[in-house]
C-alpha positions in Angstrom: -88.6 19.3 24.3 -91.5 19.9 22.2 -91.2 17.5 18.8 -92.8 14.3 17.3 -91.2 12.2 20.1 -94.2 13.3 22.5 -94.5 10.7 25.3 -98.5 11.3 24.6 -98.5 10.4 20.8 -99.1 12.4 17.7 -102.0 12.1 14.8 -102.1 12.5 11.5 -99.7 9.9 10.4 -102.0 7.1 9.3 -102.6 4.0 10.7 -100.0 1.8 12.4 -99.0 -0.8 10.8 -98.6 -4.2 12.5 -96.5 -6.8 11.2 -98.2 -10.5 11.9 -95.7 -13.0 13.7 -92.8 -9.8 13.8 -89.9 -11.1 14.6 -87.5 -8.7 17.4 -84.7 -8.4 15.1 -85.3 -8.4 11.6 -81.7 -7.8 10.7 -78.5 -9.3 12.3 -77.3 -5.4 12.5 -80.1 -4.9 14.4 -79.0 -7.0 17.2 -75.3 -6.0 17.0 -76.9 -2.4 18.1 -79.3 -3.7 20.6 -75.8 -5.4 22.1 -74.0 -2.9 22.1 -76.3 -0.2 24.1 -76.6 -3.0 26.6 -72.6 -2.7 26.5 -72.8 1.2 27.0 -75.2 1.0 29.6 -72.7 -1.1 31.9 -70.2 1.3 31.3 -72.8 4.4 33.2 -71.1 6.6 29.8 -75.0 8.2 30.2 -78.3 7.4 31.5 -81.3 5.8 30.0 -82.9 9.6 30.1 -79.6 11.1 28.2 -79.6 8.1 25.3 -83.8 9.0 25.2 -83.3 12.5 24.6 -80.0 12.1 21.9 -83.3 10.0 20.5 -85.3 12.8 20.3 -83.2 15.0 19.0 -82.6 13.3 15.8 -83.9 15.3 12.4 -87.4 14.8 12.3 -87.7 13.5 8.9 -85.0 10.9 9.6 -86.9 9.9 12.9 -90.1 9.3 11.3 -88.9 7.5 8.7 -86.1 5.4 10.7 -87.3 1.8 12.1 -87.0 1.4 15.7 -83.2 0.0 15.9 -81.8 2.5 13.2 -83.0 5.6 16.1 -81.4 3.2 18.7 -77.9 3.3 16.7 -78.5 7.0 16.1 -78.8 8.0 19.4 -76.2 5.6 20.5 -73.8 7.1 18.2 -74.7 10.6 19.1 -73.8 9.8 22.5 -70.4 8.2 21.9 -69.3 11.4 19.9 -70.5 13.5 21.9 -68.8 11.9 24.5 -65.4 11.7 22.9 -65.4 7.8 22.5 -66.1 7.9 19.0 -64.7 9.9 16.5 -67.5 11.4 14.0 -64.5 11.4 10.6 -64.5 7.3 11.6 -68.5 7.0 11.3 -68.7 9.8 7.9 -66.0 7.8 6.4 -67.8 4.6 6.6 -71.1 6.1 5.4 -71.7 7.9 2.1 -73.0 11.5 2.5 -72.0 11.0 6.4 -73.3 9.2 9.2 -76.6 11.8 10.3 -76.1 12.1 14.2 -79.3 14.0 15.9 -78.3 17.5 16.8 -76.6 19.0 19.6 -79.1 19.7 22.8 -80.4 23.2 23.1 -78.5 24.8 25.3 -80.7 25.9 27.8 -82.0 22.3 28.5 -79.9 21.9 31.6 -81.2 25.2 33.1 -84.7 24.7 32.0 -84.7 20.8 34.1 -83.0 23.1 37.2 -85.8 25.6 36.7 -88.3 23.5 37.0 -87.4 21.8 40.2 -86.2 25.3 41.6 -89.7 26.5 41.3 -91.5 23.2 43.0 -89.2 23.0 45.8 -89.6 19.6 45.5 -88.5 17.1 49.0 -88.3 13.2 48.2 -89.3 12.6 51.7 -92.8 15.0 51.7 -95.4 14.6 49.0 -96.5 18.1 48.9 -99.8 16.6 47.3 -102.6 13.9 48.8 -105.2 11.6 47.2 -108.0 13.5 46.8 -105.9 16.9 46.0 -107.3 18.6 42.6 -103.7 19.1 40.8 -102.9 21.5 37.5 -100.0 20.4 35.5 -97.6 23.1 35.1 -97.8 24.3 31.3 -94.1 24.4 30.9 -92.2 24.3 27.2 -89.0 22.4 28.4 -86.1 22.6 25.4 -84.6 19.5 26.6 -85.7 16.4 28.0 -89.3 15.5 30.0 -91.7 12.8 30.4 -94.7 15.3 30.6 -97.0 14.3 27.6 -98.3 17.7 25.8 -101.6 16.9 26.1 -102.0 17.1 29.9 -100.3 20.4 30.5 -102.3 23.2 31.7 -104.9 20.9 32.6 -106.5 20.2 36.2 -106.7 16.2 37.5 -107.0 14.9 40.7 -104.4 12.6 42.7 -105.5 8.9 43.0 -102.3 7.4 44.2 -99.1 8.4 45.6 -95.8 6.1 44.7 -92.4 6.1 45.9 -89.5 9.0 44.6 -87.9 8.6 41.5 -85.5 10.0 39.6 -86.6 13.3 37.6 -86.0 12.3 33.8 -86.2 16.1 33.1 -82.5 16.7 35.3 -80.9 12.8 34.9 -81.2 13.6 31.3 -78.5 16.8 31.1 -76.7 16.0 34.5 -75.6 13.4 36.8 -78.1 14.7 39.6 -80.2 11.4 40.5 -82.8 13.9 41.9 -85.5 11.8 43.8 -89.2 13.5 44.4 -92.7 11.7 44.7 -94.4 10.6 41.7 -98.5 11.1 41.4 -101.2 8.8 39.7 -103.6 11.7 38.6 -107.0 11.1 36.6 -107.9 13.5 34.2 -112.0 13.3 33.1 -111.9 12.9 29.3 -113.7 16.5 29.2 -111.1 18.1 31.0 -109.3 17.0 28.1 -110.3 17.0 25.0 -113.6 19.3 26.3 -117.3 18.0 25.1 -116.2 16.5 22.3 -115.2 13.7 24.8 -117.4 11.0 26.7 -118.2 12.6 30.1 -118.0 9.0 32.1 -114.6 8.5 30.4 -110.9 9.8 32.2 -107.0 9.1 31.4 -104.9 8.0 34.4 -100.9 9.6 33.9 -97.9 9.2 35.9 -96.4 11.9 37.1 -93.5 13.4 39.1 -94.1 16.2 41.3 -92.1 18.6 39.5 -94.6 18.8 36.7 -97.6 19.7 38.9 -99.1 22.9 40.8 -101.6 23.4 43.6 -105.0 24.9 42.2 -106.4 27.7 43.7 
């Protein structure tokens, strides 16, 4: 899911503010919500990859302008509807105007995440890729969930470490698949990137899981 939740950042929004000395909760609500998605995530109700992406899928106007708990309560409250623990007339009645939940997930997210790993063939127990391997990120759209920042796809790296399986945020976050496969530390020269605007000694290192990488030819 394209949007302004990109895991690799957007421009054009000014400069971040930082707050000297912030404190982590600058309202008691705030740590009522914190509490309770620690209470929600005992209960397994989702995953942490289905509360990111009922996140992301909040209005983007409201998400830019929400602070940092307010999008936690959102999504958490999405969620609870969604799954029938909460009733939406209980939250609009308590809100004037109505309380605004993100919006429903496309739906071909859950057949896009299967897509993806039907085309890699992916096998937790055999990296298909070693160090040294020259890798091209798969220039995929996904309309629900991923951890593959914008800004890499389509573009060729190389494979500087292999780590153990984990779960595949893209799946976890639209079913209850935990599917495993190899994850890849992959350095991309600046250039590669951003092209010779860039310094040419500089490179970005990303994470990333098998399923979002190709074999160059």
């Amino acid at each position: 899911m394209n949007g302004i939740h990109d895991l690799g950042g957007m421009d054009g929004f000014g400069r971040v503010v930082v707050e000297a000395a912030e404190p982590v909760f600058h309202q008691p609500w705030e740590r009522r919500v914190f509490g309770m998605l620690a209470a929600v995530a005992f209960t397994r109700l989702t995953s942490a990859h289905g509360y990111r992406h009922a996140v992301e899928r909040m209005d983007p106007e409201h998400y830019l302008r929400a602070p940092y708990y307010e999008r936690m309560m959102t999504g958490l409250a999405t969620l609870l509807v969604e799954r029938g623990k909460l009733d939406r007339a209980t939250l609009d009645a308590r809100v004037p105007g109505g309380f605004p939940l993100a919006q429903p997930a496309h739906p071909n997210a859950t057949s896009d995440a299967e897509e993806i790993v039907a085309d890699t063939r992916t096998s937790e127990a055999s990296p298909r890729f070693r160090v040294g391997d020259t890798v091209r990120v798969r220039d995929v759209q996904p309309r629900g969930h991923t951890r593959c920042p914008r800004y890499v796809r389509g573009h060729r790296g190389v494979v500087v470490r292999i780590d153990r399986p984990f779960t595949l945020p893209d799946l976890a976050a639209h079913t209850d698949r935990d599917h495993r496969e190899p994850t890849y530390g992959v350095r991309f020269s600046a250039t590669e990137l951003w092209s010779a605007s860039a310094a040419t000694r500089d490179a970005v290192y990303v994470d990333l899981w098998e399923s979002y990488l190709e074999a160059t030819r």
